[in-house]
BALUM-319755 format. One record per residue: residue in one letter; x negated, y negated, z negated of N, C-alpha, C in turn. Coordinates in steps of 0.2 Angstrom, whole numbers, plus 5000, padded with zeros to 4 digits. Atoms other than C-alpha are relative to their C-alpha. Example, Ala and Ser with C-alpha at 12.3 -4.5 7.8 and 13.67 -1.06 7.14 Angstrom:
2
A499650065000493850224961499649945000S500450065001493250054964500449954997
***
This chain:
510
X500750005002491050705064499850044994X500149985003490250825055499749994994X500250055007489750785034500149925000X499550085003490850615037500350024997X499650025008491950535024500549945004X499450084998493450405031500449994995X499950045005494050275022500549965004X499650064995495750185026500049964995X500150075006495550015015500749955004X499450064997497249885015499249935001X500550044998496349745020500649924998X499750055001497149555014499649945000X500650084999496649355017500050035007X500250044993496549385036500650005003X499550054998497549275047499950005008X499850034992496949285065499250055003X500749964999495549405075499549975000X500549995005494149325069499849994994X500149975006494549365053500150084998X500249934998494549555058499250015002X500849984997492749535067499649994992X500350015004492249455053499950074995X499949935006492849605040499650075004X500449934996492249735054499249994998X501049995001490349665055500050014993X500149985003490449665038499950044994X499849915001490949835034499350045005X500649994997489649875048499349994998X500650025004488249805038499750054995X500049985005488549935024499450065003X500349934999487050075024500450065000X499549944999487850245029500749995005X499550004995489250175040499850025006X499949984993489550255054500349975007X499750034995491050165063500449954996X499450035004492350045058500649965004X499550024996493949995065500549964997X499350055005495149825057500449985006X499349984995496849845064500449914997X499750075005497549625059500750045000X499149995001499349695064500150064994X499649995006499549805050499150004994X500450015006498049745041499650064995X500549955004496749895038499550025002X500749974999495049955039499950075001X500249945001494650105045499350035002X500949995001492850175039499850065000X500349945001491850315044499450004999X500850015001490150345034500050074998X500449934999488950495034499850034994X500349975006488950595021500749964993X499550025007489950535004499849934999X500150075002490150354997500549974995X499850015003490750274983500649935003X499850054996492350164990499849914995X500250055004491750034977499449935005X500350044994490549984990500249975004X499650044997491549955003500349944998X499550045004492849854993499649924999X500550075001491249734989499849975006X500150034990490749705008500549954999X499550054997492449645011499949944996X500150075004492549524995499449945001X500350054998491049444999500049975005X500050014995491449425016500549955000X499550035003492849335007500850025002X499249984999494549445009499850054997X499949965004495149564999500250075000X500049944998495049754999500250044994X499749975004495949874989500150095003X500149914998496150084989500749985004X499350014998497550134998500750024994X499650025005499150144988500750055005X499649994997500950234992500249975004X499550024994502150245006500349944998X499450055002503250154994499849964995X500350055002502050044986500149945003X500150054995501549975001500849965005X499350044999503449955006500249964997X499550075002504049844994499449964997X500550064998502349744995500249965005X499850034994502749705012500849965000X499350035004504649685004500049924998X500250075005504049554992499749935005X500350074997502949455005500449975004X499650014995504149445018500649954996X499650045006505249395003499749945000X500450065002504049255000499749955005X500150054995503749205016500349975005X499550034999505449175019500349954997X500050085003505749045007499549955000X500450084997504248945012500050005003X499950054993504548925027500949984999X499650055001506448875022499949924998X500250065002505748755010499649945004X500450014997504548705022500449955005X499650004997506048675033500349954996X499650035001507148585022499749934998X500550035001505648465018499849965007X500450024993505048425036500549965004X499350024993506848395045500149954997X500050065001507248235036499349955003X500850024997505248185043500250005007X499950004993505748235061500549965001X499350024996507648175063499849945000X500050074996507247995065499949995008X499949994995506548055080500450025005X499749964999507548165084500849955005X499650054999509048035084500149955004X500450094995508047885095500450015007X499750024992508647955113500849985000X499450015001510347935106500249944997X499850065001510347755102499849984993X500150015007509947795084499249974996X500450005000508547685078500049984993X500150015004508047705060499250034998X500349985000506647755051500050004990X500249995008506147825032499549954999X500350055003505447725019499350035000X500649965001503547755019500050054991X500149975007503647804999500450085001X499649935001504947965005499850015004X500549964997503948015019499450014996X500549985005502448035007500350044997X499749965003503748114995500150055002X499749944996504448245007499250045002X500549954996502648285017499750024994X500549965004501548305000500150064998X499749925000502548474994499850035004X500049974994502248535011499450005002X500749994999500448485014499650044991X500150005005499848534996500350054995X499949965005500948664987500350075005X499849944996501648775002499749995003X500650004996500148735012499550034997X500649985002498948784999499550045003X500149954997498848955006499350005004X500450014994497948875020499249964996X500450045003496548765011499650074995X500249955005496248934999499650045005X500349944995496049065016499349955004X500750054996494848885024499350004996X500650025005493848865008499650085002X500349955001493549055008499550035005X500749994994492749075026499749955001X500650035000491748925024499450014995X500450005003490948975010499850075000X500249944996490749145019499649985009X500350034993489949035033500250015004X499649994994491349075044500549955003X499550025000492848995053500550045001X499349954999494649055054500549945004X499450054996496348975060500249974994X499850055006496748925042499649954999X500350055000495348825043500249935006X499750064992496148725060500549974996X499450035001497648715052499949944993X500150045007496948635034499749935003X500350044999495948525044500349935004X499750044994497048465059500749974997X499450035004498548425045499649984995X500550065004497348355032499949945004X500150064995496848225046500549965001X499450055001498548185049500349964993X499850015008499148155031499749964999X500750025003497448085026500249925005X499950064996497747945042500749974999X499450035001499447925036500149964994X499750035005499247885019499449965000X500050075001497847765024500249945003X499650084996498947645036500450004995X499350035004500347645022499449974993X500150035006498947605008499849925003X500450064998498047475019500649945004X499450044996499747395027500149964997X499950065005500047215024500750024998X499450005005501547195013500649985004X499550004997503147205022500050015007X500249974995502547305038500250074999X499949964999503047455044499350035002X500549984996501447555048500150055004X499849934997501147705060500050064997X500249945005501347875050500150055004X500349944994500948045057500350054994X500049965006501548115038500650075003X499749954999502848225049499950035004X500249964994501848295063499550034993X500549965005500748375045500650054998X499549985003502348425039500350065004X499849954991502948495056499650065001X500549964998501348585060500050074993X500149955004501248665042500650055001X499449974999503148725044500150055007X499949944996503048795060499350065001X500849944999501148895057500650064992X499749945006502448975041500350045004X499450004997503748995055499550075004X500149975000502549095062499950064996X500149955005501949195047500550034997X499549965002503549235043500350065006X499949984996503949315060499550055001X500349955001502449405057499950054997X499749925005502749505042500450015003X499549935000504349555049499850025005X500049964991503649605066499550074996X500249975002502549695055500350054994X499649965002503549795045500450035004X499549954993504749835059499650035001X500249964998503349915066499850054997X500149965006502750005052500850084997X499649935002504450095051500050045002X500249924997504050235061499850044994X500349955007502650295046500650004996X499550015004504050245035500850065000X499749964997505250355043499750085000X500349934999504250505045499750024994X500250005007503650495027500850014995X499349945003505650525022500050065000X500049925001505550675028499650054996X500349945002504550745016500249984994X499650015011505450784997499549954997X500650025006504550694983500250094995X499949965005505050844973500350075003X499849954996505351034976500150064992X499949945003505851194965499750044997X500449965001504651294960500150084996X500049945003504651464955499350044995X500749955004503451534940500250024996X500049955009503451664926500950015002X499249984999505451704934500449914998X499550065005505951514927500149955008X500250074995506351374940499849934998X500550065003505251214939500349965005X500050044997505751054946499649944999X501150024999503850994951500249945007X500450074993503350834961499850055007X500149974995502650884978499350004998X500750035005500850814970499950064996X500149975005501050964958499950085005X499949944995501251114971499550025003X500749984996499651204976500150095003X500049924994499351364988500150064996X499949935000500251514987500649994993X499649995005501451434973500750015004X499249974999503451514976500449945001X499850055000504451374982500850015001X499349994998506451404981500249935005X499750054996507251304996500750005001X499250015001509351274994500250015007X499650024994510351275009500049935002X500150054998510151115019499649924996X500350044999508951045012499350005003X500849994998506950995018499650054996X500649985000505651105017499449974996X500550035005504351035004499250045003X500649984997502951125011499950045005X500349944994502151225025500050074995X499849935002502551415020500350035003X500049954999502751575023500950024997X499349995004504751645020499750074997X500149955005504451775005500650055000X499349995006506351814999500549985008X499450014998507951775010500050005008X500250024994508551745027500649955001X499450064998509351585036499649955006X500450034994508851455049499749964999X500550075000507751305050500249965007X499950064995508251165060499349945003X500750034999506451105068499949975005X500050054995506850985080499549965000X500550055003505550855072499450035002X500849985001504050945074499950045006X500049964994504451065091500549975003X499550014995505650985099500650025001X499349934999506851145097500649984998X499150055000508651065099500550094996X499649955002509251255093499749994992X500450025005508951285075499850095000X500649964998507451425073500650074994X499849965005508151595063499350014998X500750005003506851635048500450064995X499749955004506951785039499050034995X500650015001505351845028499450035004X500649974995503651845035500149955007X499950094995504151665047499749964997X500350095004503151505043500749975002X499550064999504151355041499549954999X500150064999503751185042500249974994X499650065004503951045030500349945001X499450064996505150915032500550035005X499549974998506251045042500650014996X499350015004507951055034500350095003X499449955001508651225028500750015002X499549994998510051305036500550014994X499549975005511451425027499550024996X500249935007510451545016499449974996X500549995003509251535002499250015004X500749974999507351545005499649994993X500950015008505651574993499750015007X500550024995504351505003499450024996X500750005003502551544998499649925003X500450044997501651395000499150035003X500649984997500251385014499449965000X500250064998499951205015500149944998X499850065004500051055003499749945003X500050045000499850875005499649985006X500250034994498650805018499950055005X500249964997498350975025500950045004X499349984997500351005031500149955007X499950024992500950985050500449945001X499850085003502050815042499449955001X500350055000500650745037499549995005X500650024994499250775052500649955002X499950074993500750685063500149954997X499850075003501050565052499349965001X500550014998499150535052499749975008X500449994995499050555070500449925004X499850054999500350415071499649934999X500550035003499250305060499349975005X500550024998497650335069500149955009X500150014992498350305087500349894998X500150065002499150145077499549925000X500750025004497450095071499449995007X500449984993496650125088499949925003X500150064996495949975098500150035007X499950014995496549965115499249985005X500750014997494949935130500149935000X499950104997495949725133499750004992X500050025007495649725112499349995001X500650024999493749735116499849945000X500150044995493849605125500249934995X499650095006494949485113499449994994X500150015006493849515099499349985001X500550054996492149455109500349934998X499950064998493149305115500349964990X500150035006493749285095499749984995X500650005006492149285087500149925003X500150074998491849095097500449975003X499450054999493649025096499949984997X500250045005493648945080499449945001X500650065001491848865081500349965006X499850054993492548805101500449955000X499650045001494048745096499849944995X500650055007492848635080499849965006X500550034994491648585094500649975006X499650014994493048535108500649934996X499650035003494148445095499649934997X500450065003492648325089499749995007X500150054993492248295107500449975001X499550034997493948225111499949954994X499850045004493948135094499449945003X500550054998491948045101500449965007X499850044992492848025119500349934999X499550075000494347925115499449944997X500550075004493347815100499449975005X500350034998491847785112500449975006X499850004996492847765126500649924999X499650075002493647585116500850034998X499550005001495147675111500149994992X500150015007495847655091499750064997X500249945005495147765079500550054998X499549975000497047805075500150055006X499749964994497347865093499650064999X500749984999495547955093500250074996X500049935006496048075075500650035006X499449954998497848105082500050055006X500249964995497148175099499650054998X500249955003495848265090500650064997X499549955004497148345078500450065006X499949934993498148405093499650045001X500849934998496648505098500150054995X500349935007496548585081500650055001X499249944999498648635081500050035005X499950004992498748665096499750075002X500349935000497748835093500450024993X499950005006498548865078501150045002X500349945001499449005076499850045005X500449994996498249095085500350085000X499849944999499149265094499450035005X500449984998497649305101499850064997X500649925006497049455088500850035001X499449955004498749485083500850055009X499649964992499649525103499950085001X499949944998498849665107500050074995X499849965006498849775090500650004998X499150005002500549725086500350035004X499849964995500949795104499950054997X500149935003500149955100500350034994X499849995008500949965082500750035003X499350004999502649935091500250065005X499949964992502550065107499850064997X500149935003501750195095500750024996X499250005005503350165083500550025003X499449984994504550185096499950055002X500449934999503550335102500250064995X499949945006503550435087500650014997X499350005000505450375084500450055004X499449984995506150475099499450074999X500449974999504750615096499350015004X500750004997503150555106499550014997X500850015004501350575099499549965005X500650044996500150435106499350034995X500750005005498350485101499649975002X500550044997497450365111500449955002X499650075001497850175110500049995011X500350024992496950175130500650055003X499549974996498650295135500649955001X499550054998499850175132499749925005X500550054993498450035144500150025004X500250004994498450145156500850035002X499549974999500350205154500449975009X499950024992500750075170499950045005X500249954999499750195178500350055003X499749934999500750355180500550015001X499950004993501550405194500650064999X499649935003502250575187499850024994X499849975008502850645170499850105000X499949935000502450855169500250024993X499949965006503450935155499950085001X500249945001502851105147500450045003X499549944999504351195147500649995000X499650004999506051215151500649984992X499850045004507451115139499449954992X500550085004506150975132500449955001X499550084998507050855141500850024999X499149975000509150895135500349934995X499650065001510350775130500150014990X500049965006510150875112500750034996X499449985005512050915109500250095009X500049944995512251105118500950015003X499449994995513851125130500150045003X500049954995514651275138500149985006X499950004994514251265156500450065005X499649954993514951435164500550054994X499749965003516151535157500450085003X499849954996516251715162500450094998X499649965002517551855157500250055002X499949944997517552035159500750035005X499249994997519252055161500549945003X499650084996519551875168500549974996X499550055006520551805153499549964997X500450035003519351665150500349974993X499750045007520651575138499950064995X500149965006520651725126499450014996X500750025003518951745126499549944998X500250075001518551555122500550014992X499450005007519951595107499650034995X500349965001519151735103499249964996X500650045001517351635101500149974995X499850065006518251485092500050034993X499749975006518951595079499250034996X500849975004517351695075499549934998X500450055003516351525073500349934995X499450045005517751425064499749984994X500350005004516951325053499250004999X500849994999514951345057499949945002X500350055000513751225056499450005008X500449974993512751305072500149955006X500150054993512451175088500350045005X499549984995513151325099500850014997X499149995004514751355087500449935004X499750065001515051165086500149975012X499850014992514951185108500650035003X499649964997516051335108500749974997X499550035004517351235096500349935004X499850044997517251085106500350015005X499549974994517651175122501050024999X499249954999519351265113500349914999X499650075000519751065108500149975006X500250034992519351005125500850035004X499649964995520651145133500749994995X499450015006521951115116500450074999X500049935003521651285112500150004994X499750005008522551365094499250054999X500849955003520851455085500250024995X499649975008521651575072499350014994X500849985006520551615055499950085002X500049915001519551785055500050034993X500149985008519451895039499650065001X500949965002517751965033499750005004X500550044997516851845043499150014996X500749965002514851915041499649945004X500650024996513551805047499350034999X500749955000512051915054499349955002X500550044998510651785053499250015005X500750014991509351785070500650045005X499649954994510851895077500749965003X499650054998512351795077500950024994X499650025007514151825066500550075002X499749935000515451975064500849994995X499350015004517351965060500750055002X499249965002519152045058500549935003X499550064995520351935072500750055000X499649964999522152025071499750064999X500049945000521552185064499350035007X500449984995520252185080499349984995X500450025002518452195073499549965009X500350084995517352035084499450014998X500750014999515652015088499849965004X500350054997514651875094499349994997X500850025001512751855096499650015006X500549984994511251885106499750055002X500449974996510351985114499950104994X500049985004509752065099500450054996X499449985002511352085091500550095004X499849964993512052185107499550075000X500249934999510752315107499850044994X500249975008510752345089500650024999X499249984999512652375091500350065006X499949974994512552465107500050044998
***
């Protein structure tokens, strides 16, 4: 759209889709917004407004709405964020774990003849840590969307394990003296531990999905060589603008989109084209960033810096198809706007049934409660995002580009694949298939071959080399071995001067 401004915000505090609806309407609300897209599985707001806008705006929607909005931050910010939380929401849900299973095992034990039961004072002892200091979590995310006049799943869970707790610790306050009462302190216990058990398998399904970007973002240096005033400069990528002289080493990346200036040698640019050979580049070739340098030297002019390089569109293009809702996502995020309050409203009619219905009050909560866990955790928002996160990820791993979330919907669908052009689809390692010799000595001429490539880093050398092993062919050294880069190599075998290349080579020789 033309005179738009997009805006990717991390988004934190939401827990289940409709705490995405929630963050969308109110992102939607802002004067000047145009669109807005909240992606729960990796947690981000994508805003398009008309014209410019101070993201400070933004940032305060969300707050109000009660979750927290921040700019975006590094590749590797946000990696060892997600590091840190995964870290953290591994040890609460162990402790969670180490706290709860003493609570369960009495049951656990019963069909086995084992009939004991903990002392009310160390069920109390074990569930309170677990409702209260590794649940707070939950009570903090419930208070914040009630006083945003909303509900969430963290409100089920604070509500539907406070009930229990709450009815647990009043039969043990109100129990005559030397009675066992009935206590529920491990089904509060239970529930809290396996909604962590969730959230913990949620950040790592979320991060695992995420490594794709993570991946595709290695391949671009942080740092690059710079050439000014005759001196070499070793400059951030951040510090390189258009048209500066960029020295690139032998095998290493490409640091920017560029023109070769100075030198000749190959580029390996499989990433970006697909091309399983590697490209020759002599000056007056583009190269790509994030390609890896062959044998020789280059000075590249820079073309293309930071957002505006062919790296970062598909890293982008990865992103946006990430971020993309699906046409079933429509659908879930309707039906999440009026889970919450349903499941509220369904769970306070079970509690009226039973009670009016002459059953105990105790019976009445703990059926209620069911109702509330029982939705909890709610993979209703987080199924179909996560998918697309995971299917784009894998996608862009093997070299696919999705740019529409509705192609992997309708990928069931399709019936036939048409590739563009011939070797797209190859096993990526090159192999001689025919071998054909003027004077019918194919062994000499496969010796021949080996020796001139001896020692090349080349995908066709490393085919012609594997063949003379294959055969347990000897491959002598040559002497004043010449590599003719786009042509092919030049050497001294036995006093015989040797040639091998293409097409090129051949008629420039002929």
């Amino acid at each position: 759209m033309n005179g738009s401004t997009t805006f990717d915000l991390p988004i934190s505090g939401m827990t289940c889709a409709s705490c995405a609806g929630r963050v969308e309407r109110a992102l939607g609300k802002v004067p000047g917004v145009q669109s807005v897209s909240v992606n729960l599985a990796n947690e981000r707001a994508h805003v398009e407004v008309l014209g410019k806008m101070d993201p400070a705006v933004l940032i305060a929607a969300v707050d109000k709405a009660g979750y927290t909005a921040s700019l975006p931050q590094s590749e590797t910010v946000t990696d060892a964020n997600q590091a840190q939380r995964l870290h953290r929401e591994r040890w609460s849900l162990l402790l969670a774990i180490v706290l709860a299973l003493p609570l369960v095992l009495p049951m656990l034990v019963e069909p086995f003849g084992l009939h004991w039961m903990l002392p009310a004072w160390v069920q109390f002892a074990l569930a309170t840590p677990v409702q209260f200091i590794l649940g707070a979590r939950f009570y903090i995310a419930a208070w914040k969307a009630v006083r945003a006049g909303a509900g969430n799943m963290d409100l089920l869970v604070a509500i539907g394990t406070s009930a229990g707790y709450g009815l647990s610790l009043y039969e043990w306050l109100t129990a005559p003296a030397g009675t066992m009462p009935h206590l529920y302190f491990e089904a509060s216990a239970v529930v809290i531990a396996l909604v962590l058990l969730g959230k913990y398998l949620e950040s790592r399904a979320k991060r695992q999905t995420a490594s794709a970007i993570r991946a595709l973002e290695a391949l671009r240096p942080e740092r690059a060589i710079r050439l000014f005033e005759g001196r070499e400069e070793d400059v951030a990528i951040s510090a390189l603008k258009l048209d500066d002289l960029v020295l690139v080493k032998p095998g290493e990346r490409f640091p920017v989109d560029g023109d070769v200036v100075d030198g000749q040698s190959h580029a390996d640019e499989a990433l970006i084209s697909g091309e399983a050979l590697p490209v020759p580049k002599q000056p007056g070739d583009p190269v790509t960033g994030g390609a890896i340098n062959g044998e020789g030297r280059l000075l590249v002019r820079t073309r293309a810096v930071g957002g505006e390089s062919v790296l970062a569109q598909i890293i982008r293009l990865v992103e946006d198809a990430q971020a993309a809702k699906a046409p079933i996502q429509k659908l879930v995020d309707k039906v999440s706007q009026v889970f919450v309050p349903a499941v509220l409203v369904l769970a306070l009619i079970t509690l009226l049934g039973w009670w009016l219905y002459g059953a105990p009050l105790e019976t009445a909560i703990i059926n209620a409660v069911a109702v509330l866990v029982i939705a909890c955790p709610c993979a209703l928002g987080l199924a179909t995002p996560t998918a697309i996160m995971a299917g784009t990820g894998v996608a862009a791993r093997y070299g696919i580009l999705i740019k529409d979330a509705e192609a992997l919907e309708r990928a069931h669908d399709v019936s036939a694949v048409v590739f563009d052009k011939t070797g797209t689809l190859t096993s990526g390692t090159p192999k001689i298939a025919h071998l054909v010799a003027v004077d019918g000595n194919e062994t000499l001429l496969l010796q021949q071959a080996g020796a001139l490539q001896r020692g090349s880093e080349h995908p066709l050398a490393k085919a012609v080399l594997d063949a003379c092993r294959e055969k347990a062919l000897t491959v002598a050294d040559v002497s004043a071995s010449q590599s003719l880069t786009g042509r092919g190599i030049a050497g001294t075998l036995e006093g015989r001067q040797l040639a091998l290349g293409n097409r090129r080579m051949l008629e420039e020789t002929a």
